[in-house]
VEXTI-432718 format. One line per field, with one value per residue (C-alpha): residue number from 1; residue in one letter; y, z, x. Coordinates in Angstrom, 2 decimals, padded with zeros to 5 digits, m for minus. Layout:
BEGIN
k = c(NUM_...)
r = c(A_...)
Y = c(Y_...)
Z = c(Z_...)
X = c(X_...)
END
This chain:
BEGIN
k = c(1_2_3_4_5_6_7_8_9_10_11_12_13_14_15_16_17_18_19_20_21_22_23_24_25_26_27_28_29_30_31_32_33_34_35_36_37_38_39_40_41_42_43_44_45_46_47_48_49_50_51_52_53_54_55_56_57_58_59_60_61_62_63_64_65_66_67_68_69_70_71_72_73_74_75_76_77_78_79_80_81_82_83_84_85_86_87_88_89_90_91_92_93_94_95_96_97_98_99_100_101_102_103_104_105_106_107_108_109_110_111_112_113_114_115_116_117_118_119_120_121_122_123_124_125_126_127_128_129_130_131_132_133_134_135_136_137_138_139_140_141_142_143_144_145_146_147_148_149_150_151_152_153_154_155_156_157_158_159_160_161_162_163_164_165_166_167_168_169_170_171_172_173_174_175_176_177_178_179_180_181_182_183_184_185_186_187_188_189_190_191_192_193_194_195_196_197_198_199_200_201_202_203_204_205_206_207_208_209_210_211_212_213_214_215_216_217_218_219_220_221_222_223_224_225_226_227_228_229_230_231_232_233_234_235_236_237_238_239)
r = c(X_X_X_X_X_X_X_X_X_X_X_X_X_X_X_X_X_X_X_X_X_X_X_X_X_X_X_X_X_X_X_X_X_X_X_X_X_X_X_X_X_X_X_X_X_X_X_X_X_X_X_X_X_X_X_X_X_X_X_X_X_X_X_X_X_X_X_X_X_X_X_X_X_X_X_X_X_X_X_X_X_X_X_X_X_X_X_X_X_X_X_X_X_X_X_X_X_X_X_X_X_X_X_X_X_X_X_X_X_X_X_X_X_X_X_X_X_X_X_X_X_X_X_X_X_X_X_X_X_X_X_X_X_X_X_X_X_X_X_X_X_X_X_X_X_X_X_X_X_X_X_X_X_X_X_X_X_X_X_X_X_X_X_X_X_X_X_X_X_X_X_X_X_X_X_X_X_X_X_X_X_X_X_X_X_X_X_X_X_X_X_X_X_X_X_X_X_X_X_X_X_X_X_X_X_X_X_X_X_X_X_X_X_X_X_X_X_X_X_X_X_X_X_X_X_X_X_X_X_X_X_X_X_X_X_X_X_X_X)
Y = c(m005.18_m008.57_m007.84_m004.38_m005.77_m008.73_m005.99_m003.67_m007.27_m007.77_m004.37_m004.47_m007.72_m006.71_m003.36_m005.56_m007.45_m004.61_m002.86_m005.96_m005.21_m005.03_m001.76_m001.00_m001.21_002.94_005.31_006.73_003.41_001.48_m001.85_m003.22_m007.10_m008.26_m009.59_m013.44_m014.28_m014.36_m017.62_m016.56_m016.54_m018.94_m018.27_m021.30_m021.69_m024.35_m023.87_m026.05_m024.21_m021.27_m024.43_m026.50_m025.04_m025.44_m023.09_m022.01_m019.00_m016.84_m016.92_m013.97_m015.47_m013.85_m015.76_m017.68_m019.06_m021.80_m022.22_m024.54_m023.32_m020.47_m019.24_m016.94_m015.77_m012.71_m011.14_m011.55_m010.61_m012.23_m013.90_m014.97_m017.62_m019.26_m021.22_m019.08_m016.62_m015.46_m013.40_m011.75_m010.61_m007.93_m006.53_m007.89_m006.86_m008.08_m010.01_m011.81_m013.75_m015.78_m017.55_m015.78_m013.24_m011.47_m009.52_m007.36_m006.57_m003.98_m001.26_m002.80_m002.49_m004.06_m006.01_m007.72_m009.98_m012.00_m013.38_m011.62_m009.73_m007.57_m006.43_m003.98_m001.85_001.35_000.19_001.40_m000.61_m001.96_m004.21_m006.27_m007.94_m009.88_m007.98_m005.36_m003.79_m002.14_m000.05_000.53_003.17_005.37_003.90_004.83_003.90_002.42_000.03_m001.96_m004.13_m005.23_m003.60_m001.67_000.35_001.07_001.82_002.77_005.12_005.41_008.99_009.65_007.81_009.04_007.42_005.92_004.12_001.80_000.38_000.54_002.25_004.09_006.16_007.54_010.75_012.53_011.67_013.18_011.70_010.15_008.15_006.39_004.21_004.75_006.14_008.30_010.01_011.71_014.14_016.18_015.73_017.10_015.64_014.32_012.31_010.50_008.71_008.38_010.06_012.00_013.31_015.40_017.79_019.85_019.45_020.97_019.86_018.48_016.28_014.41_012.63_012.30_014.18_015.85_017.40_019.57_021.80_023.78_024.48_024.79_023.65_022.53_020.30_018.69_016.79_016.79_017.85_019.57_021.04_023.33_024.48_028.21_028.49_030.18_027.37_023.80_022.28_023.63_021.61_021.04_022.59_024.43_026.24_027.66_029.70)
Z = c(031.44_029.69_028.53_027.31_024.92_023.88_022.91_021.16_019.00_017.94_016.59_015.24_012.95_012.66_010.97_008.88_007.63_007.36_004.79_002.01_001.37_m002.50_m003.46_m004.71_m001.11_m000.51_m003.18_m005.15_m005.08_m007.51_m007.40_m010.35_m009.76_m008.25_m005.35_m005.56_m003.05_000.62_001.87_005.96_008.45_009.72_012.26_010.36_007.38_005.75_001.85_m000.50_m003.56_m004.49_m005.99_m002.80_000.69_003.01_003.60_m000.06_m001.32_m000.56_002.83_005.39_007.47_011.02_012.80_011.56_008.18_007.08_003.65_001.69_m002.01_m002.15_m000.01_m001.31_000.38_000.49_003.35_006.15_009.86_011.97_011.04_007.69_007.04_003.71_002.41_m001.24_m001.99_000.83_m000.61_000.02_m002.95_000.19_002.44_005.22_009.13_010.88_009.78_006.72_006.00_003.07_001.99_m001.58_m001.99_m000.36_m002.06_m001.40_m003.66_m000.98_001.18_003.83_007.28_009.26_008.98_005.06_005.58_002.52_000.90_m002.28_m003.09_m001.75_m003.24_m001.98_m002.66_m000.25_002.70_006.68_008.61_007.40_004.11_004.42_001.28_000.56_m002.83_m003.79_m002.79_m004.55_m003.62_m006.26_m004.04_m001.12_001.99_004.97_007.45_006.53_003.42_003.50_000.62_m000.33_m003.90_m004.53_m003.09_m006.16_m007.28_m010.91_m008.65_m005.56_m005.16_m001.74_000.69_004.19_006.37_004.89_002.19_002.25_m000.34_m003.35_m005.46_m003.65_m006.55_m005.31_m006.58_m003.29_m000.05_003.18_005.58_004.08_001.54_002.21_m000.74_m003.85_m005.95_m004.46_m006.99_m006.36_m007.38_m004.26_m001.37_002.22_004.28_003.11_000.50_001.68_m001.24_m003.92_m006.24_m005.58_m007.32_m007.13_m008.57_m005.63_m002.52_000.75_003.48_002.12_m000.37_001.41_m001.26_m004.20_m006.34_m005.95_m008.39_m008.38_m010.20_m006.62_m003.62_m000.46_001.85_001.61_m000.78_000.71_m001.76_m004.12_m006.79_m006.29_m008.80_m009.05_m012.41_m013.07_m011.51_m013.02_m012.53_m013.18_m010.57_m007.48_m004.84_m001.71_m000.18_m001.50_m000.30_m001.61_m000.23)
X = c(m013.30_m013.74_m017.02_m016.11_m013.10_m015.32_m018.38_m015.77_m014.68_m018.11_m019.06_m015.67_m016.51_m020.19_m018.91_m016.81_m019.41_m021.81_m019.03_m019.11_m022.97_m023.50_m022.53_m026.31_m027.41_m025.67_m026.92_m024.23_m022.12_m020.15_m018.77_m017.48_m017.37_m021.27_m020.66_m022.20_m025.71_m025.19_m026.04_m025.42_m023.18_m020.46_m017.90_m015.59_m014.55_m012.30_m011.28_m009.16_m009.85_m012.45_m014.90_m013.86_m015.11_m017.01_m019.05_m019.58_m017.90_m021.17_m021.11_m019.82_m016.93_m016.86_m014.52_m011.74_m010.98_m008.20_m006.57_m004.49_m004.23_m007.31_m009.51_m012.47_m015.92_m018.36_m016.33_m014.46_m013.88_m011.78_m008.69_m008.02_m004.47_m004.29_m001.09_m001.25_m004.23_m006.54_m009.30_m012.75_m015.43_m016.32_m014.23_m012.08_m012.20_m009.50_m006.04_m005.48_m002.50_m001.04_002.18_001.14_m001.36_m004.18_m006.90_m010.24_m012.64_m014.07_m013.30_m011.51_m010.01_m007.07_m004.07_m002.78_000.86_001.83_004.83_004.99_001.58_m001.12_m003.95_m007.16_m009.79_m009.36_m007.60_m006.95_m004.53_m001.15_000.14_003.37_004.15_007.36_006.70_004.52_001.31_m001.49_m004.43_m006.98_m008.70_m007.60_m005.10_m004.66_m001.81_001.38_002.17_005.95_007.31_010.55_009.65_006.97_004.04_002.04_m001.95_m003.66_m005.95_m004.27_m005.81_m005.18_m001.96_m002.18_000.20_003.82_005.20_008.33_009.76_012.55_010.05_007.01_004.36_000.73_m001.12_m001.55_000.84_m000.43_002.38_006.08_007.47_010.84_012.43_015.27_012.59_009.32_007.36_003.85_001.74_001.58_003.23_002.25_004.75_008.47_009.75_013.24_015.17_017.52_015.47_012.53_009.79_006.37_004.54_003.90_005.28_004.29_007.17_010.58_012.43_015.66_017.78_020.52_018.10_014.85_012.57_009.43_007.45_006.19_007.85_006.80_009.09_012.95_014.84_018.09_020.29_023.29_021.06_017.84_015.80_012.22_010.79_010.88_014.25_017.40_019.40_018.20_019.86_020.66_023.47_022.87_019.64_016.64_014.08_010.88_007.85)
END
């Protein structure tokens, strides 16, 4: 059983690592900040600032890394606690943990827990911030923050969303908060206000807006284009 969990670890962290090759090593991909030269492999890693570690900032952690003001290498799988900013140039594998910040530069898989800000390339796994986080690419599983949940291209947001103010282009799951907007929504929007452009499930708040309905709107004020009446009380429904 031991060696079963302890096999299952190491492809887990050697899939990690595998993930923060340069993006010109799978045809078709993009990355838009070079990753700097690997220089190996080190299951350690002790940083003071991104110019002060040890190892140096091109290395692939897979292990453990500690942090007092920044921590920054290739990529990272294992567990990852810095006092501010924890980051990886790659992508992360495992749990990464800051007083500050967090941030991947690369699709990335796992756990991100910081005191005010998390930020990622795609993401699987879960982001607690104390306040915001924000996907560049896709995410996948379930995103908290005392404000925001937030991306310029968050394209795709399967899972849920909690926050005061939730926004991504397409939800496939829920979004709970005072304000949810989206483009579409397959799934539910609960909160104050709530808006998408086509929705596929149900709205559940003061006020709820679309342009398609597919589903049910419950609210004091809930409103579909190309109705007769802009608003209508209490519950809508649409087919």
């Amino acid at each position: 059983m031991r060696r079963s969990v302890l096999c299952l670890l190491l492809l887990f962290a050697v899939t990690g690592i595998a993930r923060s090759l340069p993006a010109d090593a799978a045809p078709g991909a993009a990355s838009a900040t070079p990753l700097p030269q690997a220089t190996g492999i080190s299951p350690i890693a002790l940083s003071l600032v991104r110019s002060c570690q040890m190892p140096s900032e091109g290395c692939n952690i897979l292990g453990l890394r500690l942090g007092l003001f920044q921590g920054v290498h290739r990529s990272l799988a294992g567990l990852d606690v810095c006092l501010l900013s924890a980051e990886t140039d790659g992508s992360l594998a495992g749990l990464q943990v800051a007083g500050f910040s967090t941030e991947t530069r690369a699709p990335s898989l796992g756990i991100q827990a910081a005191g005010f800000f998390n930020r990622s390339a795609s993401f699987t796994g879960i982001q607690i911030a104390g306040l915001a986080n924000r996907t560049e690419g896709g995410f996948r599983g379930i995103q908290v923050a005392a404000i925001a949940n937030f991306g310029e291209n968050l394209r795709q947001m399967t899972g849920l969303q909690i926050a005061l103010h939730n926004t991504a282009e397409m939800v496939e799951g829920m979004q709970l908060g005072l304000v949810n907007f989206a483009t579409g929504v397959v799934g539910g929007q609960i909160g104050l206000y709530n808006r998408a452009e086509i929705v596929r499930g149900f709205q559940i708040g003061f006020a709820n807006a679309c342009s398609v309905l597919q589903g049910i709107q419950i609210g004091v004020g809930n409103h579909t284009d190309g109705t007769e009446i802009d608003w209508i009380p209490l519950f809508n429904l649409g087919f």
